[in-house]
C-alpha positions as CSV (number, residue, x, y, z in Angstrom):
1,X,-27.4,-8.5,-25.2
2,X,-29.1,-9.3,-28.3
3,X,-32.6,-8.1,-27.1
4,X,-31.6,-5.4,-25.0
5,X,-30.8,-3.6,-28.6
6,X,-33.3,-4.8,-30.3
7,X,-35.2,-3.4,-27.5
8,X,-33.8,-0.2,-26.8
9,X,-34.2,0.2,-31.1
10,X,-37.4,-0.2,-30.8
11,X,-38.3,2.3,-28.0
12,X,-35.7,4.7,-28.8
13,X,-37.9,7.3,-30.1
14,X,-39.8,7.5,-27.0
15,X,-36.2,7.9,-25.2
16,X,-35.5,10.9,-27.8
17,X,-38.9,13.0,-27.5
18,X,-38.1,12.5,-23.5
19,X,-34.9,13.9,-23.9
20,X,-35.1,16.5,-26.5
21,X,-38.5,18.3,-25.4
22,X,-36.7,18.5,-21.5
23,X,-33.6,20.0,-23.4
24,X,-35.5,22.1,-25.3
25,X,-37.8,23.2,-22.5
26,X,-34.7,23.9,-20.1
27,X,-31.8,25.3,-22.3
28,X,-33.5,26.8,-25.3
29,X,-36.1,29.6,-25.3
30,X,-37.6,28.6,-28.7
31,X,-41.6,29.3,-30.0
32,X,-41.6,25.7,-31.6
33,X,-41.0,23.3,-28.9
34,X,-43.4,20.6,-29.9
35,X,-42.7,20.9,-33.5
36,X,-38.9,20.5,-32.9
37,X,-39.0,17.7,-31.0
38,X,-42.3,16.0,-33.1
39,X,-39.1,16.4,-35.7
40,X,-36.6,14.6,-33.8
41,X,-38.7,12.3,-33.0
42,X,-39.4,11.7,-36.6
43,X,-36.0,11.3,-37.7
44,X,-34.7,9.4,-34.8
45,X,-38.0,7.1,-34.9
46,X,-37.1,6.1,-38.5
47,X,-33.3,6.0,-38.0
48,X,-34.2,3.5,-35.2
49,X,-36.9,1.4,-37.4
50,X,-33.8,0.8,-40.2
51,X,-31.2,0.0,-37.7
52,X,-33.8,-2.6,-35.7
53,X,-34.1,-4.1,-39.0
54,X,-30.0,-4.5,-39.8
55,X,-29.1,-5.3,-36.4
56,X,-32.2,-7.7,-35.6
57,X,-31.1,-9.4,-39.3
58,X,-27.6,-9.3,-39.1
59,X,-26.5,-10.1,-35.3
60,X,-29.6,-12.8,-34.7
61,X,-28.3,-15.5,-32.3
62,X,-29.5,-18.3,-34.5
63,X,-30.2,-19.0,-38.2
64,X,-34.0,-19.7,-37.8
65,X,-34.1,-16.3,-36.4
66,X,-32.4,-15.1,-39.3
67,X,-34.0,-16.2,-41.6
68,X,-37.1,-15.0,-40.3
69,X,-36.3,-11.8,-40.0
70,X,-35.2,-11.9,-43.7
71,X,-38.5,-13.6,-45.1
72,X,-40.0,-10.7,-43.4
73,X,-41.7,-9.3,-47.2
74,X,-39.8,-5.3,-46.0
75,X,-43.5,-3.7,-44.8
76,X,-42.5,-2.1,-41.8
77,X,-39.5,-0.9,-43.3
78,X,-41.3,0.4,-46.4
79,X,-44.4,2.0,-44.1
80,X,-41.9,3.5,-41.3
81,X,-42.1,7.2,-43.1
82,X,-45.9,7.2,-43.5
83,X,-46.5,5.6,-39.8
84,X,-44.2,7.0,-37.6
85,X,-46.0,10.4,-37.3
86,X,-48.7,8.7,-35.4
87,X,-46.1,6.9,-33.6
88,X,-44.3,9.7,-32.3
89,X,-47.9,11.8,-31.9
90,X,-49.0,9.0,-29.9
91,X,-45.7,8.8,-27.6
92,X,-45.7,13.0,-27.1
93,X,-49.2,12.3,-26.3
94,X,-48.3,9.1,-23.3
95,X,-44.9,11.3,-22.2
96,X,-46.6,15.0,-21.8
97,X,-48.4,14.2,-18.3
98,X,-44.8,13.5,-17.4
99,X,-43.2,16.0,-19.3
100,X,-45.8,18.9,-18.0
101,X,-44.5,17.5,-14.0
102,X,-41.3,17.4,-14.7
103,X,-41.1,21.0,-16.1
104,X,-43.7,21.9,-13.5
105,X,-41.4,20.7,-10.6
106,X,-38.2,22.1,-12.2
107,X,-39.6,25.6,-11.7
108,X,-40.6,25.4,-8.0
């Protein structure tokens, strides 16, 4: 159970530009698609880098892993807001062939 959250922390963006550009795309007529969910992405992204951190810290199964994660000098959580742009660029980028089908096959 323990690394299915950590997992699903870690990847959760990718789950929230899925979701919010195809509820976007199919229930809102806005101008600002891809800005809007690059935002959500954003915030959700960095929500989900802080929580990995608590959660991977404070639920570990043992004390090695623990204290591990707590030696951990902070970097990713300190970076998150300057790197997660190009994370989120880079998962639009990977999820739009699938996006563009999806949307594609929706109006057929």
């Amino acid at each position: 159970m323990y690394e299915t959250v950590c997992t699903l922390l870690q990847f959760g963006w990718l789950i929230v530009i899925f979701a919010t550009h195809l509820i976007i795309h199919f229930f809102l007529r806005l101008r600002f698609k891809k800005t809007l969910t690059f935002l959500s992405g954003y915030i959700i992204g960095l929500v989900c880098v802080y929580t990995y951190w608590w959660y991977a810290a404070e639920y570990a199964p043992t004390e090695e892993i623990q204290n591990e994660i707590y030696s951990k000098d902070g970097a990713p959580k300190l970076f998150a807001p300057f790197v997660m742009p190009f994370f989120v660029l880079f998962g639009y980028l990977v999820l739009s062939p699938i996006l563009w089908l999806i949307c594609k096959i929706k109006f057929k």
